[in-house]
N, C-alpha and C positions, 0 to 999 in steps of 0.2 A: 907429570900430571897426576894429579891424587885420580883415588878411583871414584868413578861416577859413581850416581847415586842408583842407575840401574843395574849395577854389577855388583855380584857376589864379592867380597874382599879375595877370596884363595881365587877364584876365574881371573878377577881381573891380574891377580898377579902373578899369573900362567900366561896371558895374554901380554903382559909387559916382558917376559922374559923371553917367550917365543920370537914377541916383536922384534929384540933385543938380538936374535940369534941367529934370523932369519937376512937381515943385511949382512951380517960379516961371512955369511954363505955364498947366499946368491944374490944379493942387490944388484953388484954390477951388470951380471948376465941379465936378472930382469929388467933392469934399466935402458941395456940396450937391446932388449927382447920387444921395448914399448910396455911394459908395465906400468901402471900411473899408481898411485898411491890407493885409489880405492881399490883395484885389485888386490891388492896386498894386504891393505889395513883398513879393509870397508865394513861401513856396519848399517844397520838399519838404523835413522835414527829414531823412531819408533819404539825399537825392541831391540834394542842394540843386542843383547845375550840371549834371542831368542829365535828370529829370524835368520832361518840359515839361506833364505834365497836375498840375502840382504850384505850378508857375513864375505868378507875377502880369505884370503888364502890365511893368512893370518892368526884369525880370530877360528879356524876353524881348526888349526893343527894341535889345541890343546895336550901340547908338550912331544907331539910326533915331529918328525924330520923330515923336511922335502929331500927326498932323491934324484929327482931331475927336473929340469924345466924348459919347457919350448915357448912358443909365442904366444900358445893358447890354451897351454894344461900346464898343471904342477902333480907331480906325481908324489904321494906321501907313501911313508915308511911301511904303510899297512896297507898297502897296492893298492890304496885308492888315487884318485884323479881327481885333481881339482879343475876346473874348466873357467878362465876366465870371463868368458862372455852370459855364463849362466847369472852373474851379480844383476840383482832386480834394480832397477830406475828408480833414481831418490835417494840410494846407499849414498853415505858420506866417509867420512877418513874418519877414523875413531876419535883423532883431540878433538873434532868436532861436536860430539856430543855432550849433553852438561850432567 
């Protein structure tokens, strides 16, 4: 997917690499965790690069590494937590946006 026209060229393609890194880690475990796609690759389509109660695990690890993950946190490199129930109503999957 080229980069939309609301993302920076270098984000978005931090965003495509993370995207990129993040399955051959832990997809499977998210997948059977119940992860959906917006968890992981959610974006506001509004503000796709802006909106972080919009943003999935994903779009927010801007080149960090998930260290663990359960059914409703992802834990990143820099001890924070990502919680997947915090994603705001409306987020979409990022090829979604134009």
């Amino acid at each position: 997917m080229p980069c939309p026209s609301s993302y920076a060229p270098q984000r978005w393609a931090q965003l495509v690499d993370d995207g990129g890194r993040f399955p051959d880690a832990w997809g499977r475990q998210a997948a059977a965790l119940g992860w959906m796609a917006v968890d992981v690759l959610g974006v506001s389509p509004d503000a796709p690069e802006s909106r972080y109660d919009g943003m999935g695990l994903v779009p927010l690890l801007t080149g960090r590494m998930v260290c663990a993950i359960t059914a409703s946190t992802a834990r990143i490199e820099n001890g924070g937590t990502f919680y997947r129930q915090n994603i705001a109503a409306g987020a979409v999957a990022v090829w979604k946006i134009g």
